[in-house]
mmCIF file as Biopython writes it, N, C-alpha, C and O atoms, coordinates in Angstrom:
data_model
#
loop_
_atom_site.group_PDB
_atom_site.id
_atom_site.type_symbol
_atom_site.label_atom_id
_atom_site.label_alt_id
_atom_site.label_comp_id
_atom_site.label_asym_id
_atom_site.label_entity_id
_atom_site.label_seq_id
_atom_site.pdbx_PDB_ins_code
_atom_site.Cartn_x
_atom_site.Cartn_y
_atom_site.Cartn_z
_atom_site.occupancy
_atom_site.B_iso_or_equiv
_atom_site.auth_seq_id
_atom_site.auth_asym_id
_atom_site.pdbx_PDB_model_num
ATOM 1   N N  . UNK A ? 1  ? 6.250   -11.189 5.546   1.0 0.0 1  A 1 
ATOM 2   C CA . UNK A ? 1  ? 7.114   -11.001 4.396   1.0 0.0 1  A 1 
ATOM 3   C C  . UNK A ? 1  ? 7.323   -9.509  4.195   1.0 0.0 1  A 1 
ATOM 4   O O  . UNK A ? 1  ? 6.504   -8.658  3.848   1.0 0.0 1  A 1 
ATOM 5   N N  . UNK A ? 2  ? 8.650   -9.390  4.505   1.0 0.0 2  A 1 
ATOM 6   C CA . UNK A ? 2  ? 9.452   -7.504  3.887   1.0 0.0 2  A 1 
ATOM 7   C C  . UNK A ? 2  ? 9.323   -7.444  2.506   1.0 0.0 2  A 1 
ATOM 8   O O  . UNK A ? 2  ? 9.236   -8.590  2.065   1.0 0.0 2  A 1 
ATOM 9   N N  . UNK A ? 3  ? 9.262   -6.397  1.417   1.0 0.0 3  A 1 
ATOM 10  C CA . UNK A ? 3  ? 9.399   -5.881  0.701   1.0 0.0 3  A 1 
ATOM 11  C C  . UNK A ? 3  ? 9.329   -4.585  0.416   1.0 0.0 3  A 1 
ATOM 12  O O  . UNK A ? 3  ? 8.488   -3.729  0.695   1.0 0.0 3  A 1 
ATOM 13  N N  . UNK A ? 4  ? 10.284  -4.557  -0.152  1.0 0.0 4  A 1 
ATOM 14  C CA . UNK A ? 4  ? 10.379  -2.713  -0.533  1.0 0.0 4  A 1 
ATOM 15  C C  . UNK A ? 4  ? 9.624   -1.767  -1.880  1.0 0.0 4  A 1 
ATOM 16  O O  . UNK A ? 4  ? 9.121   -2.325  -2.855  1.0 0.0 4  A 1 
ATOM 17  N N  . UNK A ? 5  ? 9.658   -0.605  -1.740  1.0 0.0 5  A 1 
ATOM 18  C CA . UNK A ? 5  ? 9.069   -0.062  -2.891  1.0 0.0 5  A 1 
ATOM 19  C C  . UNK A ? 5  ? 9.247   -0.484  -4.092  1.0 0.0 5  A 1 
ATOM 20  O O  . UNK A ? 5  ? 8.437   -0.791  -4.967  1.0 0.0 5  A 1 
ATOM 21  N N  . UNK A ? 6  ? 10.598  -0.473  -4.060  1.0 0.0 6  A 1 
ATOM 22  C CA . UNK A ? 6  ? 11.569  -0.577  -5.722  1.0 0.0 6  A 1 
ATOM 23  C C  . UNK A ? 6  ? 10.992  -2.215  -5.729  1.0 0.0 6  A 1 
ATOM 24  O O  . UNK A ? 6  ? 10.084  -2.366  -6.547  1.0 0.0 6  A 1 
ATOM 25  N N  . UNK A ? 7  ? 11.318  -3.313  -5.053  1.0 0.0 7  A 1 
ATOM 26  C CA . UNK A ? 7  ? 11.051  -4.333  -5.260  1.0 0.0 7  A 1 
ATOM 27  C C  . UNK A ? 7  ? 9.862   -4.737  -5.957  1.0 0.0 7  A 1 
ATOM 28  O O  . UNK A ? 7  ? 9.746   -5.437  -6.963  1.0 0.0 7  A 1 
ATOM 29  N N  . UNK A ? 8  ? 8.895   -4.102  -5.156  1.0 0.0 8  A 1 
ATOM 30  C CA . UNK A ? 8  ? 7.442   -4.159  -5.031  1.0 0.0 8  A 1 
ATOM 31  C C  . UNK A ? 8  ? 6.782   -3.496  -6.934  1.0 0.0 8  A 1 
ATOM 32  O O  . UNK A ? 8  ? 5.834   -3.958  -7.569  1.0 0.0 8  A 1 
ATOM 33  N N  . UNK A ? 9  ? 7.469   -2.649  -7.233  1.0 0.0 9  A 1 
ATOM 34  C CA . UNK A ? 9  ? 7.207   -2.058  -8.664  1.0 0.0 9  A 1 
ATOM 35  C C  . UNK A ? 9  ? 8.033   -2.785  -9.935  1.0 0.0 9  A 1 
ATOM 36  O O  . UNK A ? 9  ? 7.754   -2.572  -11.115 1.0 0.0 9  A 1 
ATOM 37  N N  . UNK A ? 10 ? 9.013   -3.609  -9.514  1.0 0.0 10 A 1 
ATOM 38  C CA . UNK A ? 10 ? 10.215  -3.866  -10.504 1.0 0.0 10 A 1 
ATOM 39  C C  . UNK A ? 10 ? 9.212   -4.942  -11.500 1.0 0.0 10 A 1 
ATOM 40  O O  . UNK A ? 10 ? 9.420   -4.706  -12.690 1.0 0.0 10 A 1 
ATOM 41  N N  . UNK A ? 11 ? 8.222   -6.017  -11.290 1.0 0.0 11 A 1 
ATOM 42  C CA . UNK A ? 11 ? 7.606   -6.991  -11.921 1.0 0.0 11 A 1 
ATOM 43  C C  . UNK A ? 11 ? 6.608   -6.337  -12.863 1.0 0.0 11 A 1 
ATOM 44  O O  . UNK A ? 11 ? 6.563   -6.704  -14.037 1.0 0.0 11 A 1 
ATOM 45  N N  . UNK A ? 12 ? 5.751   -5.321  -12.368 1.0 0.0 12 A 1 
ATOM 46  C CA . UNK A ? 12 ? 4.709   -4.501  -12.878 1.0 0.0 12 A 1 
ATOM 47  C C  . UNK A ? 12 ? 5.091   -3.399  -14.262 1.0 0.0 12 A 1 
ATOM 48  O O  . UNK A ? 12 ? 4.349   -3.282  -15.238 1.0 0.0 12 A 1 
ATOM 49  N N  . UNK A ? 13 ? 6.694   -2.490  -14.039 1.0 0.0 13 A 1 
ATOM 50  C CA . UNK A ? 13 ? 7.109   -2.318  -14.624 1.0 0.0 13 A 1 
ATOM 51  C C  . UNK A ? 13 ? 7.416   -2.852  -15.882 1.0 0.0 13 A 1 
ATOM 52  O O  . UNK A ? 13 ? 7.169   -2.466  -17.025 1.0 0.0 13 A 1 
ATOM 53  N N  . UNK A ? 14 ? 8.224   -4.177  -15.258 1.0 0.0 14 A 1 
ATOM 54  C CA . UNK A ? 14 ? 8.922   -5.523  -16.783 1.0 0.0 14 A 1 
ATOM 55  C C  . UNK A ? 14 ? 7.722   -5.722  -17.489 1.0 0.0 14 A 1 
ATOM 56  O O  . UNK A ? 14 ? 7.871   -6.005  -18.677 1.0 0.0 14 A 1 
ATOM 57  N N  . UNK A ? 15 ? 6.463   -5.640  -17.026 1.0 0.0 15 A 1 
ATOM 58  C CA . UNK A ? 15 ? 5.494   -6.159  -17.840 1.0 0.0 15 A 1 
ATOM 59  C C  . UNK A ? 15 ? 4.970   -5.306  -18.804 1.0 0.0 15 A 1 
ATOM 60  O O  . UNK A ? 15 ? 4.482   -5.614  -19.892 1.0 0.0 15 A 1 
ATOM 61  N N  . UNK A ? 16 ? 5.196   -3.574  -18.023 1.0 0.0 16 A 1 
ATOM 62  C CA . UNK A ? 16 ? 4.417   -2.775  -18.847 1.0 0.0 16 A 1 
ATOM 63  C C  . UNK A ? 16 ? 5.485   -2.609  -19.981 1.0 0.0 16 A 1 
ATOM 64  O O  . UNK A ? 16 ? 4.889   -2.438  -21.044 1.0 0.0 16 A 1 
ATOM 65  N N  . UNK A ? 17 ? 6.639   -2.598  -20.121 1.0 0.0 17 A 1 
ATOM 66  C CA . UNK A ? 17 ? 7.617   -2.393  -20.805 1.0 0.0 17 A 1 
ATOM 67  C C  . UNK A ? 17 ? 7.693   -3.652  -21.709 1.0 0.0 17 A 1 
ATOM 68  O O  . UNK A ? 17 ? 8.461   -3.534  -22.663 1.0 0.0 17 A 1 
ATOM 69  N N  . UNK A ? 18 ? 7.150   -4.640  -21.608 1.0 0.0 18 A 1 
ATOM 70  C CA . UNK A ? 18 ? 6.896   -5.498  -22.577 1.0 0.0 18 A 1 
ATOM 71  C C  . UNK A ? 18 ? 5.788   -5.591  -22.977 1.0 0.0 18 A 1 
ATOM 72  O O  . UNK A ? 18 ? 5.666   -6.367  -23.925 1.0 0.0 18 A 1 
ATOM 73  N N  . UNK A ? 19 ? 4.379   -4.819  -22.435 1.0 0.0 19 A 1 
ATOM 74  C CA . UNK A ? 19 ? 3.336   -4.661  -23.530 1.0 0.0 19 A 1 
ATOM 75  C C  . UNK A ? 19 ? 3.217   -3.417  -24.329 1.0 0.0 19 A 1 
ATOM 76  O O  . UNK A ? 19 ? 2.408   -3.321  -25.252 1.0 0.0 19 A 1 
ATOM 77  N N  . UNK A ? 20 ? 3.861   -2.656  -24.047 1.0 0.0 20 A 1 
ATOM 78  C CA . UNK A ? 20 ? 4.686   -1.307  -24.665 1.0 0.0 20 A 1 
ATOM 79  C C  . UNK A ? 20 ? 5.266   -1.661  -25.616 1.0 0.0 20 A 1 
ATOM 80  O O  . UNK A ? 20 ? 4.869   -1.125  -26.651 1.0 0.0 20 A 1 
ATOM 81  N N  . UNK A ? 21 ? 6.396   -2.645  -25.766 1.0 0.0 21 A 1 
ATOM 82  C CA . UNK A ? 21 ? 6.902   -2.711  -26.832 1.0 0.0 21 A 1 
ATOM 83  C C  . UNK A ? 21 ? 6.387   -3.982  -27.725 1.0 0.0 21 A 1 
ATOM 84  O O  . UNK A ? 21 ? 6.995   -4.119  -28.787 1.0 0.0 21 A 1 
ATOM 85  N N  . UNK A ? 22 ? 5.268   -5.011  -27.423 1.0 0.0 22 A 1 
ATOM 86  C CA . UNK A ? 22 ? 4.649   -5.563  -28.395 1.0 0.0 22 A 1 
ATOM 87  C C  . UNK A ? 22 ? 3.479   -5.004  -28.959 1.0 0.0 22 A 1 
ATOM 88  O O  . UNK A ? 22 ? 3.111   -5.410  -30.061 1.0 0.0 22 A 1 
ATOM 89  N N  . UNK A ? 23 ? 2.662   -3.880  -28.190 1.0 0.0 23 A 1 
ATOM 90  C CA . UNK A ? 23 ? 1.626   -3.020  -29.029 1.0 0.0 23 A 1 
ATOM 91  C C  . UNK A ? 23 ? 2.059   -1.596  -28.993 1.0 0.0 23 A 1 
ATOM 92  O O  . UNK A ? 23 ? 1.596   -1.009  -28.015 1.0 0.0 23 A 1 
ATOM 93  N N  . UNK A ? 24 ? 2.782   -0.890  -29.739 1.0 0.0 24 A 1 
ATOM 94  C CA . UNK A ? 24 ? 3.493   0.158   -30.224 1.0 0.0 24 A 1 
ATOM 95  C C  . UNK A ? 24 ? 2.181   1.400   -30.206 1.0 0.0 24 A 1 
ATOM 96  O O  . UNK A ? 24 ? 1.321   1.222   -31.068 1.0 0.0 24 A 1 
ATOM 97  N N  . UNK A ? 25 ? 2.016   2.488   -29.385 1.0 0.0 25 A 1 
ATOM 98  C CA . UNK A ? 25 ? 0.737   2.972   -29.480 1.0 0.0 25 A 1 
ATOM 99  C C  . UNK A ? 25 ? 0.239   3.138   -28.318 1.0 0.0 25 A 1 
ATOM 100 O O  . UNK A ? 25 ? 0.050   4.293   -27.939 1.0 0.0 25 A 1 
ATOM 101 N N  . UNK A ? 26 ? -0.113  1.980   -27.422 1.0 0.0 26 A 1 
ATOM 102 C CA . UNK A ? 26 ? -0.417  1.833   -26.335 1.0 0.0 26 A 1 
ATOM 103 C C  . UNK A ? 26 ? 0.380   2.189   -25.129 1.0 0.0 26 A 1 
ATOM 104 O O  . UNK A ? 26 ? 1.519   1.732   -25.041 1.0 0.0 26 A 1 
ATOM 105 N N  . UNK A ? 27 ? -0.074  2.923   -24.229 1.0 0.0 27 A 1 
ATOM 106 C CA . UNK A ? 27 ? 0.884   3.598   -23.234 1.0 0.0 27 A 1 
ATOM 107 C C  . UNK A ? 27 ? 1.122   2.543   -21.812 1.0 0.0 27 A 1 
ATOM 108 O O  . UNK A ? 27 ? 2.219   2.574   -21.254 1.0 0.0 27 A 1 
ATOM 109 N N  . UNK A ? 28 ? 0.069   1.668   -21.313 1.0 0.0 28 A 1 
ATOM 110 C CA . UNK A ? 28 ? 0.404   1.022   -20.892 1.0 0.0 28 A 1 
ATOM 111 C C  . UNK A ? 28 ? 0.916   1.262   -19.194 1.0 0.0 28 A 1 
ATOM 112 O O  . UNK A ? 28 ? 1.588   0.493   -18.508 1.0 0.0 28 A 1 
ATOM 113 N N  . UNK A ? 29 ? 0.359   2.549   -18.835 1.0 0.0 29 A 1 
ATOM 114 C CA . UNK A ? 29 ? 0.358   3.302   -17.795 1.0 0.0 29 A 1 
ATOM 115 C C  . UNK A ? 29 ? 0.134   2.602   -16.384 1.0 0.0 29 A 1 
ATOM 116 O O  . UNK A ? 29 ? -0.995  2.148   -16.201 1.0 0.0 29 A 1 
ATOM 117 N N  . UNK A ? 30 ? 1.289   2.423   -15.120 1.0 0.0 30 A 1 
ATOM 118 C CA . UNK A ? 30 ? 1.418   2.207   -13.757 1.0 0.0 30 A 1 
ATOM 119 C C  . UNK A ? 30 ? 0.006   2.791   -13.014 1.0 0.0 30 A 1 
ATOM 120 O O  . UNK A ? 30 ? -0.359  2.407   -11.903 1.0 0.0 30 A 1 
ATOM 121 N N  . UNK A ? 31 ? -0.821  3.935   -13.954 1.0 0.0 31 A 1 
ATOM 122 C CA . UNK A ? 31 ? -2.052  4.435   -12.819 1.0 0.0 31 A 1 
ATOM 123 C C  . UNK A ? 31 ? -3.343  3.822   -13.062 1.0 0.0 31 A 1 
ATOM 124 O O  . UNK A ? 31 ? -4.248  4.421   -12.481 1.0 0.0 31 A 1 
ATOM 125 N N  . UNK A ? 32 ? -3.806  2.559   -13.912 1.0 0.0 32 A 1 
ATOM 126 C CA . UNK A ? 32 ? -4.720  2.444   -13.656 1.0 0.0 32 A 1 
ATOM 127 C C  . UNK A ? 32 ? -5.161  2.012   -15.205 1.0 0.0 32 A 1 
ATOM 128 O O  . UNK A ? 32 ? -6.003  1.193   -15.574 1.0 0.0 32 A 1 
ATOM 129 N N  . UNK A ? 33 ? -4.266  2.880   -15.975 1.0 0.0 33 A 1 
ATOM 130 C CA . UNK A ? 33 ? -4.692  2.213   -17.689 1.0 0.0 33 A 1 
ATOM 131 C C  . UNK A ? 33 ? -4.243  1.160   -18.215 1.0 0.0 33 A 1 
ATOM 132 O O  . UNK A ? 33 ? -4.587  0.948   -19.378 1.0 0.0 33 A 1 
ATOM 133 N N  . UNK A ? 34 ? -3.561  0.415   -17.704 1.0 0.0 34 A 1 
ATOM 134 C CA . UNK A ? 34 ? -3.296  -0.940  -18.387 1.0 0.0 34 A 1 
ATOM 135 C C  . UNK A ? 34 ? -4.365  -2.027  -18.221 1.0 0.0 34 A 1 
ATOM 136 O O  . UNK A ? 34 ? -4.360  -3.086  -18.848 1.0 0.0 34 A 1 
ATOM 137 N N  . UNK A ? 35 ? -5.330  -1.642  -17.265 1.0 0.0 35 A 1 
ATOM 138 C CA . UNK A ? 35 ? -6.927  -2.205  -17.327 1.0 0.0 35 A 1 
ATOM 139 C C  . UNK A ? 35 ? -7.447  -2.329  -19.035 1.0 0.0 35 A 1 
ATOM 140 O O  . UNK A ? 35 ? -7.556  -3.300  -19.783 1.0 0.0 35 A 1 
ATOM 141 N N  . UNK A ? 36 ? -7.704  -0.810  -19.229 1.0 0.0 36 A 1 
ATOM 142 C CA . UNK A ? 36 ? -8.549  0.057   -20.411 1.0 0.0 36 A 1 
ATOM 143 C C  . UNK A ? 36 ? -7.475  -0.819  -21.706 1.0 0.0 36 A 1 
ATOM 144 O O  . UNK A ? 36 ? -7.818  -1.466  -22.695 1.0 0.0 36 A 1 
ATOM 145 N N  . UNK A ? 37 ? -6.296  -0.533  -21.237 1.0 0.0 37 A 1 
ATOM 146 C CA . UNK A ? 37 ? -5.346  -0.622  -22.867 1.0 0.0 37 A 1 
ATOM 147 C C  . UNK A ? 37 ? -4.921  -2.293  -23.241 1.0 0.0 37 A 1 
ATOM 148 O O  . UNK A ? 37 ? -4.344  -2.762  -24.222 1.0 0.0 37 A 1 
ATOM 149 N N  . UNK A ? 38 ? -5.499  -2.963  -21.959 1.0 0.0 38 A 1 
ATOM 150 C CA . UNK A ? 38 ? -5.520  -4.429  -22.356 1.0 0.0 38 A 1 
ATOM 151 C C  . UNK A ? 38 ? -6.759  -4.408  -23.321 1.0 0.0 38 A 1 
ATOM 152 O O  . UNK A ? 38 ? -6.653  -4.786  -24.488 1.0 0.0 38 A 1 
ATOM 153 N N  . UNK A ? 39 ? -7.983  -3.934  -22.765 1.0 0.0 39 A 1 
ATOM 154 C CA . UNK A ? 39 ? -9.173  -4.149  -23.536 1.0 0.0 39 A 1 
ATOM 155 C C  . UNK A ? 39 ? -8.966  -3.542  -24.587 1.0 0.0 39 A 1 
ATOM 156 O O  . UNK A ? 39 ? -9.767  -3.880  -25.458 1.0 0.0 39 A 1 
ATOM 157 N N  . UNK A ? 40 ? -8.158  -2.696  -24.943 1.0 0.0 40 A 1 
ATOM 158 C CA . UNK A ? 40 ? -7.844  -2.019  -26.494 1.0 0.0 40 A 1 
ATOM 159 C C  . UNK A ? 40 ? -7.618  -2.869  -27.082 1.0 0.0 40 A 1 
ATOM 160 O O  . UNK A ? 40 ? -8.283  -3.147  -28.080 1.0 0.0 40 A 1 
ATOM 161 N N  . UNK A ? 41 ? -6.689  -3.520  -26.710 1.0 0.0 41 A 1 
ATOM 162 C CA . UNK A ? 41 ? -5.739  -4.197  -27.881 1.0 0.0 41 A 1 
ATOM 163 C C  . UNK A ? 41 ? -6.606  -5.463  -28.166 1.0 0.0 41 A 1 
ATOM 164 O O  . UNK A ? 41 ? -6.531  -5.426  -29.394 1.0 0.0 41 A 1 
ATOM 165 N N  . UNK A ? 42 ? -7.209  -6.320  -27.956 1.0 0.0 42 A 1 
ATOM 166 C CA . UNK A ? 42 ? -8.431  -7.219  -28.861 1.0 0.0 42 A 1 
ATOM 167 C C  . UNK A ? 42 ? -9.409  -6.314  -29.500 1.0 0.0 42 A 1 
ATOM 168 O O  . UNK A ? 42 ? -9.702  -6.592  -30.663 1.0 0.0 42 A 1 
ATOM 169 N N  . UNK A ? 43 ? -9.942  -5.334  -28.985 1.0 0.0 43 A 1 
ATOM 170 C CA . UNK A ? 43 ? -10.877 -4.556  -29.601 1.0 0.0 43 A 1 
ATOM 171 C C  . UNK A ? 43 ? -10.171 -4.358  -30.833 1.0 0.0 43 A 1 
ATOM 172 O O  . UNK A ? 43 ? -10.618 -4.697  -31.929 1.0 0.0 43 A 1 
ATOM 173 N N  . UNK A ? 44 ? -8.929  -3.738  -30.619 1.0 0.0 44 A 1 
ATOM 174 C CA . UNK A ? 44 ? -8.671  -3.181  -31.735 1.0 0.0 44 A 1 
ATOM 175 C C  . UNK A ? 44 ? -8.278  -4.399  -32.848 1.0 0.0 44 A 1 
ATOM 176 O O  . UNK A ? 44 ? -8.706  -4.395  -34.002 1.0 0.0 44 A 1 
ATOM 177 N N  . UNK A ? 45 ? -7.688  -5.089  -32.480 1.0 0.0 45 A 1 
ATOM 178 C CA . UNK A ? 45 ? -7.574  -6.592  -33.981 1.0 0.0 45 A 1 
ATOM 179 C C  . UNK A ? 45 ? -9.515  -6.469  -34.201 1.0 0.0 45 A 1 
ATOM 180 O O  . UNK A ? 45 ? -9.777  -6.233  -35.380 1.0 0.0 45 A 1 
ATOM 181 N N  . UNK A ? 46 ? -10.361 -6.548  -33.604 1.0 0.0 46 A 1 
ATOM 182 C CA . UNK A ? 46 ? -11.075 -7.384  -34.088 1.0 0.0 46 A 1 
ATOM 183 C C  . UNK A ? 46 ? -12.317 -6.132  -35.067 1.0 0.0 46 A 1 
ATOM 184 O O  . UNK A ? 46 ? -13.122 -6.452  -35.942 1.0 0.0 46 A 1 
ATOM 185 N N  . UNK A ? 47 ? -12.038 -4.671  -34.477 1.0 0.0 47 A 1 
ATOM 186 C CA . UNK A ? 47 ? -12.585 -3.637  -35.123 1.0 0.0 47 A 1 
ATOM 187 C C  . UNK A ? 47 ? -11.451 -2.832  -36.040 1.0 0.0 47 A 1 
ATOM 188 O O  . UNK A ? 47 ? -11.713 -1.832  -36.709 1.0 0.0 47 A 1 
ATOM 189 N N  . UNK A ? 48 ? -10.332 -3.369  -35.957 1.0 0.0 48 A 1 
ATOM 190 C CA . UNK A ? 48 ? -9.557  -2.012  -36.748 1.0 0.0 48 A 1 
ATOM 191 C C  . UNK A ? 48 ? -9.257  -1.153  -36.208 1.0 0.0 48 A 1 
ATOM 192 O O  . UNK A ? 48 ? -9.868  -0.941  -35.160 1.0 0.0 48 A 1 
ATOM 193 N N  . UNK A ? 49 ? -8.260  -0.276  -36.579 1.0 0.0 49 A 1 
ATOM 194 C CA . UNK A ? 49 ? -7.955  0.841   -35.674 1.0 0.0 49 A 1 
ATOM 195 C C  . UNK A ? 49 ? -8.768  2.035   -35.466 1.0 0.0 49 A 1 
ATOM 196 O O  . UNK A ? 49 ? -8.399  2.903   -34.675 1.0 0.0 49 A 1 
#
């Protein structure tokens, strides 16, 4: 199976751009922080900001 760069990033993107814009704050970053900033966002409902 071929795939290209652009292809290969276009799904990962749509996603970060939709947890970007349901937790306002959160950066939601292609390098490695959308690990860390998933675990934010329950932490944070359940401790407060």
């Amino acid at each position: 199976m071929e795939i290209t760069i652009p292809e290969a990033i276009k799904q990962p993107r749509q996603v970060v751009k939709r947890l970007r814009d349901a937790y306002p704050g959160k950066e939601f970053t292609l390098d490695g922080r959308p690990v860390g900033d998933l675990g934010e966002v329950p932490a944070q409902f359940e401790y407060g900001q």
